[in-house]
N, C-alpha and C positions, 0 to 999 in steps of 0.2 A: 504493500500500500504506500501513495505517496501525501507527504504530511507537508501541511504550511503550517506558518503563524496566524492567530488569530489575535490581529493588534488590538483589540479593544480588550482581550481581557491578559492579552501574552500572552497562551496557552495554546498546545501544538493542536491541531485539528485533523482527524483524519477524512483526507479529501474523498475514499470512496465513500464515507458515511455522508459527505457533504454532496457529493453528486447525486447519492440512493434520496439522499432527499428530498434535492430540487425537483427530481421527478416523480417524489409520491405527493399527495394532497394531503394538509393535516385533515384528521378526522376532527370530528366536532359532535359526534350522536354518540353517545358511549352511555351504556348504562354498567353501574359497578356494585356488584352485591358485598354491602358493606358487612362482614361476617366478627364476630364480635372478641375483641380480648386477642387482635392481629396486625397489630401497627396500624390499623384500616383507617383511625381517625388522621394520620400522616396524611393517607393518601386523599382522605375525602379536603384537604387542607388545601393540596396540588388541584384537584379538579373546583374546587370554589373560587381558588385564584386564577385560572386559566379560563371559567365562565365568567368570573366578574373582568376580567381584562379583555375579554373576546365580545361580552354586551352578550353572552348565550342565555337560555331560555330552563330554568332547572324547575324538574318536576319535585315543587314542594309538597311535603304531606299538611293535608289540612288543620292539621292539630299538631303541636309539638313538633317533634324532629324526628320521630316513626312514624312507619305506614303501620297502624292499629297493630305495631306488633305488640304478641307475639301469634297473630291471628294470620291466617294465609293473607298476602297483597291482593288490596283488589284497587282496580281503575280508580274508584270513585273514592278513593283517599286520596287520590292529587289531586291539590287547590288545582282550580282552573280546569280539571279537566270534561269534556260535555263528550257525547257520544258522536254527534254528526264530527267532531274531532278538526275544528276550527281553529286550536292552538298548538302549536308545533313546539314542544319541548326536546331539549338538545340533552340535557344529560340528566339523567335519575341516579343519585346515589346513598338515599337514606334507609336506616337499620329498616328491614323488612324480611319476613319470612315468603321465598322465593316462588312465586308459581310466574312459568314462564306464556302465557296465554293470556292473563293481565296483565303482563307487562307490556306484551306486544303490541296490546288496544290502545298503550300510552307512548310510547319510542317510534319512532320514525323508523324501516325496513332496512335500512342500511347501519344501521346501529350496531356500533363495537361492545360486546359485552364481555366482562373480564372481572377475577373477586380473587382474595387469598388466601390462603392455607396456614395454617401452623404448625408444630409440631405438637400431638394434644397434647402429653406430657406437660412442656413449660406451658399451653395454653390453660391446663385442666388445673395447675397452682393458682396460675393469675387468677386464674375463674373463684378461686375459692376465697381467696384473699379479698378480691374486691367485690362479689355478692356474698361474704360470710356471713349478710344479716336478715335477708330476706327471700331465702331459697331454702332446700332441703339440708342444706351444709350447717342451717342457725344450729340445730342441735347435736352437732356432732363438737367432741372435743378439742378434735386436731383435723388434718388432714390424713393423716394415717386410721385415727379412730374413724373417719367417714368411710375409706374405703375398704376395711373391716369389716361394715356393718354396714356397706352401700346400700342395697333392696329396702334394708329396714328405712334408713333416714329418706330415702328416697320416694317409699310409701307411706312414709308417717307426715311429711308434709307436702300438699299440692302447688302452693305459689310457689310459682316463678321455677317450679321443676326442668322445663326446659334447660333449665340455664345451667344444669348439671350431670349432663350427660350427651355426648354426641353433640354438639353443641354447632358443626357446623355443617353435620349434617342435616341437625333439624333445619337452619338459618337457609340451609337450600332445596328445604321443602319435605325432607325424605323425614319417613317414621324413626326417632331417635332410639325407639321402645323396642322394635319389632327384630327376631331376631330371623337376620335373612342366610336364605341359604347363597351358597358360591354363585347360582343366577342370577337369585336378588343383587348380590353384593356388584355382578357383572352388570348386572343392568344400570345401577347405581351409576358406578363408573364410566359406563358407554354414554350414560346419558348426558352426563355435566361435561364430558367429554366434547361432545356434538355442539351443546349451547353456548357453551365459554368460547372466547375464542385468545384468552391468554387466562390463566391461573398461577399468582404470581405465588412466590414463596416468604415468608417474614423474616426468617432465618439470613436467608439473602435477600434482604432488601433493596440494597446498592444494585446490587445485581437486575433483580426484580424493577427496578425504575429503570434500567437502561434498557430492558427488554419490553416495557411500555413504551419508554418515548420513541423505538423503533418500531415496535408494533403501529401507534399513535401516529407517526412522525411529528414530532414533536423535538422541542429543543430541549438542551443542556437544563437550561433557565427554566422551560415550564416545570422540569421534575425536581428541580429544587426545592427540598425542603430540610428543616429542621424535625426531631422525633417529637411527637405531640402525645400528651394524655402516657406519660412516662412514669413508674412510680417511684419512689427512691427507695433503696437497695435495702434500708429497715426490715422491711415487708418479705424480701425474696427470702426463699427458701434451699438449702442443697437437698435433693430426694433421692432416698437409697436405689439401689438398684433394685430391691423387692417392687419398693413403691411405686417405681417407673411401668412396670410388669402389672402391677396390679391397676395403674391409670390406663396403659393400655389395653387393656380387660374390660374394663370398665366402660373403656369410649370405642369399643374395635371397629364400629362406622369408621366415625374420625380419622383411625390410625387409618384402617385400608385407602382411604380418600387422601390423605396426608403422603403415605408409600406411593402409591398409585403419580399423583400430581408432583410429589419433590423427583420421580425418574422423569416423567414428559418435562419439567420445566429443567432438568439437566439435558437432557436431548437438544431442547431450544439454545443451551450457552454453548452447546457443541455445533449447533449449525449456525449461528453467529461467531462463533470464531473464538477462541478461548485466549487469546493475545490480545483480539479486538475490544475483548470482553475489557480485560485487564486496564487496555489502554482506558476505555472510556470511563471506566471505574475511577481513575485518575482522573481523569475532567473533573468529574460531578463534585468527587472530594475536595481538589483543590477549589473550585466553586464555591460551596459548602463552608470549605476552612474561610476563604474570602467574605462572604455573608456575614459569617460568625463573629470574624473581626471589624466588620462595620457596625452592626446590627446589635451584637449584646452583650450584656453587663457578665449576664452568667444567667443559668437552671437553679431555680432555688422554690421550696416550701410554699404554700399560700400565703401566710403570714408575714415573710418574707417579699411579696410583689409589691412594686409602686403601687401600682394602678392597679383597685383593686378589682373595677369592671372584666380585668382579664383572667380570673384565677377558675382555673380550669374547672369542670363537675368533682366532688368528690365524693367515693363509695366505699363502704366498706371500712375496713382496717388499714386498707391503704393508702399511701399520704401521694397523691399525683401531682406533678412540680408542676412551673410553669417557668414563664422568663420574662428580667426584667430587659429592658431596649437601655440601649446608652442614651444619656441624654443630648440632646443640640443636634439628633441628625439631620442634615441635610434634606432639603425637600424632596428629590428625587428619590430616596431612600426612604423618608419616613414612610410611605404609604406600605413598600414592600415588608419593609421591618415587622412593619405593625400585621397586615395579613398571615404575614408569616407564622406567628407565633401567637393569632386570637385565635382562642380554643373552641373546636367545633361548635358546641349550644350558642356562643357569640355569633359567631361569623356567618351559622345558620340564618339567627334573626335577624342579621345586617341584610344578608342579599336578599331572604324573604319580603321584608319593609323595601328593599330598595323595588323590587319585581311590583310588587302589589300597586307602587304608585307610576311604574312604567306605562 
């Protein structure tokens, strides 16, 4: 490959990614199933800023910032949406449990859809940690005692049980409960297969955004972000090896879905080019570290934020940080700084009010 300068930011650019570009179109229809406890609020961060900078058209839910989850999606939870279908919405990305036949009554036909995966393991702690108080998990003593006596606590309290088992699989519509045979489990897989057409990974997130923004074609700049809805290190856990065993037992939807989508999206850094990969991994970092050093003071505590309109949702026993901005940025700066780093329920109700009065 051959490489220039790119004088605006000095960093080396690879010219066939630069050529592959000029001749694809960005996309602008994407719908992304926001799947819960997966770097997802990151990404819903990258598509808020890329709609509000583009003037795109976002299918908000009528109420709140879910589609009536934890209930299947249906059409008639996006504000604005009628049947005769007079409003053209550009991207849908809020928490909703997935049926792909109301979505389609809402997204335009050429629509990109894409959502991610975790490892359930580190998914199945975070999960526990930040709904310990109002799921089947309230009455267990640890996470160890939960998964001990999982069926019990599981059938001893109904709310919000979803949220403690299979977790992304329910999020993408499939029985969390139901124990399937290797058909089931295949058909599962063939199916989300067919609808996705990127399944990114959390683990590799770096990664995972450069395989959007070439998916997308999209720039360096639009997948720029900082980690959002982040907890501090208080909270986390090390889990034995029994326990890791006994979470994947527990969630084995998840896991086969997780095994299944971490091989397809190694397949994908192999037919993009595993140097390419590297190289552009480099871009976005150095980007990122640049940001960083413009844009902010530091990650710190709620109590701890200037401003304290920005202090992210908090749940649970977990403490989720935020960031303050330096002060006296520069105008051209101040807008991105500040997008960058207002936490999803905010930056929801900014572009909502701003839509409503469009």
């Amino acid at each position: 490959f051959m490489y220039k300068m790119d004088d605006a930011h000095g960093t080396l650019v690879n010219e066939h990614a630069e050529k592959s570009r000029e001749s694809c179109q960005s996309k602008r229809n994407i719908f992304f199933l926001k799947t819960h406890k997966t770097a997802s609020s990151t990404i819903i961060n990258i598509l808020f800023r890329y709609g509000e900078f583009h003037n795109l058209t976002f299918a908000f839910p009528v109420r709140s910032s879910l589609y009536s989850y934890p209930n299947f999606f249906s059409a008639s939870y996006v504000d604005g949406f009628s049947v005769d279908g007079n409003k053209t919405f550009n991207i849908m990305c809020h928490h909703m449990r997935f049926m792909l036949t109301e979505v389609k009554k809402v997204m335009p036909n050429d629509t990109f859809y894409f959502t991610v995966m975790r490892n359930p393991i580190s998914l199945f702690e975070s999960s526990f940690s930040y709904w310990r108080k109002n799921t089947p998990f309230v009455k267990a003593k640890n996470l160890e005692d939960f998964l001990n006596n999982s069926s019990a606590y599981y059938d001893a309290v109904t709310q919000n049980r979803h949220l403690v088992k299979n977790l992304m699989a329910f999020d993408l519509g499939f029985d969390p409960k139901e124990n399937k045979t290797i058909n089931k489990i295949q058909f599962m897989l063939n199916l989300t297969d067919t609808i996705f057409d990127l399944v990114l990974i959390t683990e590799y997130f770096d990664e995972s955004l450069i395989l959007l923004k070439e998916a997308l074609c999209w720039s360096f700049d639009d997948v720029l972000s900082f980690p959002l809805n982040r907890r501090s290190n208080n909270t986390m856990k090390t889990l034995t090896l029994e326990t890791q065993e006994k979470i994947k037992r527990w969630n084995s939807l998840d896991w086969q879905l997780y095994v299944h989508f971490n091989n397809s999206f190694w397949e994908l850094v192999e037919k993009f080019g595993r140097e390419r990969m590297q190289h552009e991994i480099g871009i976005l970092q150095m980007k990122r570290a640049e940001m960083e050093k413009t844009c902010l003071q530091g990650e710190v505590a709620p109590s701890q934020l200037k401003d304290k309109s920005m202090i992210p949702y908090q749940s649970g026993i977990a403490t989720i940080l935020g960031y303050n901005l330096k002060p006296g940025l520069t105008t051209p700066y101040q807008l991105l700084c500040r997008r960058l780093v207002t936490p999803e329920l905010q930056y929801n109700s900014l572009l909502h009010d701003k839509q409503k009065i469009m």
